[in-house]
N, C-alpha and C positions, 0 to 999 in steps of 0.2 A: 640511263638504264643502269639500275644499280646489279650486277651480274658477278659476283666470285666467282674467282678461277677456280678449277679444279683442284689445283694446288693446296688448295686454305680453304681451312674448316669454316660453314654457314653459321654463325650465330645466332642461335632460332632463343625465341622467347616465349614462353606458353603462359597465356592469359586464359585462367580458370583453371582452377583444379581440384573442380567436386569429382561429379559422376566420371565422365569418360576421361577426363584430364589426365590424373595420375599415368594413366595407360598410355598415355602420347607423352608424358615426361620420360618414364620408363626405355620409350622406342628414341627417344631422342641423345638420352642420358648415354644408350648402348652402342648407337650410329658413330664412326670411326671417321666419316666425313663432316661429322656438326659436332658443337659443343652447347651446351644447356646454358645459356650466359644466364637467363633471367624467367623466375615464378612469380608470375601476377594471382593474387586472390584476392575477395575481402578479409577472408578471415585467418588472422595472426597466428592462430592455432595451426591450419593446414601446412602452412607456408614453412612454420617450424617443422614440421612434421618432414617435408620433401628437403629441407636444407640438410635435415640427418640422416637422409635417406641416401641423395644424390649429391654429386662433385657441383652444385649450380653455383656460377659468379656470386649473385647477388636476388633475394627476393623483396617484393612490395606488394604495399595493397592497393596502389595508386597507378593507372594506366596510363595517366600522364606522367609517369615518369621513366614507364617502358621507352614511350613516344619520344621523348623527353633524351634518350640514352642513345649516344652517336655509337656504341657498340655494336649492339642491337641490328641485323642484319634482316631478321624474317621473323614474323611471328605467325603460330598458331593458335586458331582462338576457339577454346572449348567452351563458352559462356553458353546460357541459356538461351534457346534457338531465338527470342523477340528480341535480343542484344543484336542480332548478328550483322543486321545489317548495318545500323548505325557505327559499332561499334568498329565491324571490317569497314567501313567507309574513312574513320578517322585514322585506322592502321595503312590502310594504302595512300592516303594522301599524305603520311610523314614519310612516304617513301619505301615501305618496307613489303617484302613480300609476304604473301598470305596464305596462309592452309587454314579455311575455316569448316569447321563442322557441320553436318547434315542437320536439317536444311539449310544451306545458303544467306536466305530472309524470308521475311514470311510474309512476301509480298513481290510480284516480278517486278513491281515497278523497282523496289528496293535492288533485286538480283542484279538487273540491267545496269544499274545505278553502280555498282561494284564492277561489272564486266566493262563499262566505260571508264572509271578511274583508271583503273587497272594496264588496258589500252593505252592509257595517254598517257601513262608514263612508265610503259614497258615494262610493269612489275610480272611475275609468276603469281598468278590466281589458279590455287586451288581449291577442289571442296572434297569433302570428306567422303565421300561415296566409296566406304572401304571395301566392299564387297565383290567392285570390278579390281580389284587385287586378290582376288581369292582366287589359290589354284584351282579351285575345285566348279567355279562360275567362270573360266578362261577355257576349262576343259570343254564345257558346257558349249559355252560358243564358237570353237573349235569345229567340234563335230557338227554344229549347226551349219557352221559355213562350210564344210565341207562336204557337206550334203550326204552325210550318215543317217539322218532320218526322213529324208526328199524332204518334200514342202513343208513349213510350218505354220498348222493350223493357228494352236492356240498355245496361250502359256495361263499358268493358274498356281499362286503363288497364296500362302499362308505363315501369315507372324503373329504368331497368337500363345499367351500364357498367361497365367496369374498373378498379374501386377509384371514393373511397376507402373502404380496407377498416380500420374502426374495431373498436374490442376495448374499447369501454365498453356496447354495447347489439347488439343483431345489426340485418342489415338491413328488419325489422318496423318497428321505433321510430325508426333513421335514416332511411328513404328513405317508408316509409306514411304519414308524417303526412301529406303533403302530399295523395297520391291520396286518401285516404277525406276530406279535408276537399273536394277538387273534386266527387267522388260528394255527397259532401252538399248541396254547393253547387247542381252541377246538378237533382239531383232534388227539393231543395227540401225535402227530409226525413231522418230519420236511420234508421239502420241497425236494424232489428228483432234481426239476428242475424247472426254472424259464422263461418266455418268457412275455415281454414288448415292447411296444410301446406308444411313448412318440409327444407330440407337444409345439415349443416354438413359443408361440405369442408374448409376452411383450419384451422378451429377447431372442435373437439368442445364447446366454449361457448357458441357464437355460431352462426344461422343465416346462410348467407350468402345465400340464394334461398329468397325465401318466396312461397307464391301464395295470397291468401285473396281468399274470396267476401260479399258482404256482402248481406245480401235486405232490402229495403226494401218500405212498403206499394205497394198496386197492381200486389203479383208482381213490381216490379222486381229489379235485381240488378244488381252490379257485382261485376268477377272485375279483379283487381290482381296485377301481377307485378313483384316487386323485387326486386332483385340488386344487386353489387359486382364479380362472378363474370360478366361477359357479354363478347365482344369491342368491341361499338360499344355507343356512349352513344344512349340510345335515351328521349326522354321522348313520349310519346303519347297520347293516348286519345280512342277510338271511341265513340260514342252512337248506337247502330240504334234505329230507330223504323220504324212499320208504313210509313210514306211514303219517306222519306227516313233521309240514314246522314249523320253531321258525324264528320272526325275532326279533329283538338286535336294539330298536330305543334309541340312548342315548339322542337325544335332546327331546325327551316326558319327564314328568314329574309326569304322575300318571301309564303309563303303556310299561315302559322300554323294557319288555318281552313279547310276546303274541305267542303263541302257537295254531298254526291251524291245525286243526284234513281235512287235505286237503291232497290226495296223488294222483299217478295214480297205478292202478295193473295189472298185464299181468294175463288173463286168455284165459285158451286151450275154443275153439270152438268145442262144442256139437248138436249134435242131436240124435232123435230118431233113426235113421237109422245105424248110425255107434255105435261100440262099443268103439270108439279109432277115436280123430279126428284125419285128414290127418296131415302128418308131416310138421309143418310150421303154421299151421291155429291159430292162435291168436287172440285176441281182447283186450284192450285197454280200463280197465276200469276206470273211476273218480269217488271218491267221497269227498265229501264236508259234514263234522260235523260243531263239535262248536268252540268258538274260546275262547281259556283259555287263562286269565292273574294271574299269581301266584303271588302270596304276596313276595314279596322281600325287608327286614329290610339292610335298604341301612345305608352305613356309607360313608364319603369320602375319597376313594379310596389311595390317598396319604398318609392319616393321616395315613392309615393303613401301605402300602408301609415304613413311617419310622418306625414304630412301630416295621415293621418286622423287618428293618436292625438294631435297635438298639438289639430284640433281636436276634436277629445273632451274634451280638460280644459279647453276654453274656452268650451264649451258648444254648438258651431255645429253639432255632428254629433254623432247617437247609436251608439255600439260596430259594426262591422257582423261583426268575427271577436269578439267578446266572448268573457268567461267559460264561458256556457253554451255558446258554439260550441265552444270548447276542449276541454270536459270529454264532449263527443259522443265527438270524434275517438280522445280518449283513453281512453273507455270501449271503442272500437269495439276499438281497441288492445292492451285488458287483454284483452278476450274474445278475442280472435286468437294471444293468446299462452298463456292456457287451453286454446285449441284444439290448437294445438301443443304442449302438454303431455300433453295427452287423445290426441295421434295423430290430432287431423283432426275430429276429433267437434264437431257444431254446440253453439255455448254464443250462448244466448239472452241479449240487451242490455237 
C-alpha cells in the first residue's frame, strides 16, 4: 500500500491539460500538502504554457514516462471521458493513486475493472464528482437529512446552455454525470432503475437534449434534463418534499440555496353530522410560508475535491466520491443510454 505520511508532501502528476485540466493544475499548484512534480499532454505548446505558469518539476507528452517516474506518487487524469478507463487502468496498476474525472469509463464493466485494481492493491480511487464538495449541495442534504422538508418526494434537476457542443460523447455522458451523482448524493441511495429519452438535432450521432428519469427506493425519483441546445445556461435543481420545497440555483451568486416553507397536505373531510368521514373523502390542502436562504461559507468546490484526495493517500480521510460512487453514476449512465437505444424503455440497474 503505497500511503504518505502526513508529514510529506503527495506528488500528484496531472495527465491532460485541455478543458478542465489547467483548473486541477491550479488546485494542485496552490495545495500546501502536494507538489505539482509532473504535466502530461500531447501538445508541446500547452505544456510550455503551465511550465511558465506554475513551480511544476518536470513536463511530457508521453504517459509512459509519467508511469515510468519513481517520483511520481498519484495522478490525476483529466483525458477525454473514452481515455479513462484504459488509461486509469494502466495508472493504477504502476501503483499510483487516482483522481480521475467525471465519468469514471464509459462502460461499468470498465468502472468495476478500476474499482478492482484499485482494491488489490490498496490504492485511493477517486472520481471527480465535484459537486458533492460543493457547500451549497452539503447544505442541501443536510437539511434533507434532517428532515426540514419531511418526506422526499421528487428531485428535478436541469444543466442546460449553449454549447459546448462536443462530438466525442452526446449530452448523456457530458453534462449527467454530474446530476445523477447529486440525485445520489442527496437521496443517499442509488438508482433502481433508469428511463430516457434523447433528440439529435446538430448531429445524427450524438444526442443533444436528453431527459432521463431515475426511481430510487422509497418511490423516490429524480427527472434530469441536459442540453447544449438551450438559450441561457441554466444549472438548478428542485427537491419537493411533503413540507417544504429547497431549490439548488448554482448560477445565483448571493442565494444558491432557498428553502420554501410551500407543500400540499391530504386532509380527511368533516362535518358536523358525521362522526367519521365517508371512506375516500379527502381534500387537498396548500400552504404557502416564508422563503429561507441560509448562510452558506462557500469554498471552491475543487480545491476542496484535491484536498481530499490528497488526504486519502495520507491516511486522514476515507474516499467520500470513491470507486464504488463512480461506478453507480456510471451504471446509472449505461442503463440511460440502453434506454435510448430501446426508445425510452425502462432498463433495470
Amino acid at each position: 500500500m503505497n500511503r504518505i505520511s502526513g508529514d510529506s508532501k503527495v506528488r500528484i502528476a496531472v495527465v491532460g491539460a485541455g478543458y478542465w485540466g489547467p483548473n486541477l493544475i491550479r488546485n494542485v499548484a496552490r495545495l500546501p500538502q502536494a507538489s505539482l512534480d509532473c504535466v502530461c499532454d500531447q501538445r508541446p505548446s500547452r505544456l510550455e504554457r503551465i511550465r511558465a505558469q506554475y513551480p511544476v518539476r518536470t513536463v511530457t507528452t508521453e504517459l509512459n514516462e509519467v508511469l515510468a517516474d519513481s517520483a511520481v506518487d498519484a495522478v490525476i487524469l483529466a483525458t477525454p471521458p473514452e481515455t479513462h478507463g484504459e488509461i486509469g487502468l494502466e495508472i493504477l496498476e504502476s501503483g499510483r493513486h487516482l483522481l480521475v474525472e467525471k465519468p469514471m469509463a464509459m462502460t461499468a464493466a470498465e468502472a468495476e475493472r478500476l474499482v478492482e485494481e484499485a482494491a488489490a492493491r490498496e490504492l485511493v480511487l477517486l472520481v471527480g464528482h465535484t459537486f458533492e464538495f460543493n457547500a451549497a449541495v452539503l447544505k442541501v442534504r443536510k437539511l434533507i437529512a434532517a428532515g426540514e422538508i419531511g418526506d422526499v418526494y421528487y428531485l428535478h434537476s436541469q444543466r442546460v446552455n449553449l454549447g459546448k457542443v462536443r462530438t466525442n460523447c452526446n449530452a448523456l455522458w457530458s453534462l449527467a454525470p454530474h446530476d445523477v451523482s447529486i440525485a445520489n448524493f442527496l437521496f443517499g441511495e442509488r438508482p433502481l432503475w433508469v428511463r430516457a429519452s434523447g433528440y439529435k438535432f446538430l448531429d445524427q450521432e450524438l444526442e443533444d437534449v436528453v431527459f432521463l428519469n431515475l426511481g430510487y427506493p422509497q418511490n423516490r425519483v429524480a427527472h434530469i434534463h441536459v442540453s447544449w441546445l438551450d438559450p441561457d445556461k441554466v444549472r438548478r435543481t428542485t427537491v419537493v418534499g411533503s413540507r417544504k420545497m429547497i431549490v439548488y440555483d448554482d448560477m445565483s451568486h448571493d442565494a444558491k440555496v432557498k428553502v420554501f416553507d410551500k407543500g400540499v397536505s391530504k386532509q380527511a373531510v368533516t362535518t358536523e353530522a358525521l362522526e367519521a368521514p365517508p371512506f375516500g373523502e379527502f381534500v387537498f390542502l396548500t400552504h404557502t410560508g416564508d422563503v429561507w436562504i441560509p448562510k452558506i461559507d462557500f469554498a471552491e468546490p475543487l480545491h476542496q475535491e484535491v484536498a481530499h484526495f490528497v488526504a486519502c493517500i495520507q491516511g486522514r480521510e476515507k474516499p467520500r466520491t470513491g470507486g464504488l460512487n463512480g461506478l453507480a453514476v456510471v451504471r446509472a449512465l449505461e442503463g440511460a443510454q440502453e434506454s435510448l437505444a430501446r426508445g425510452g424503455a425502462t432498463v433495470e440497474l
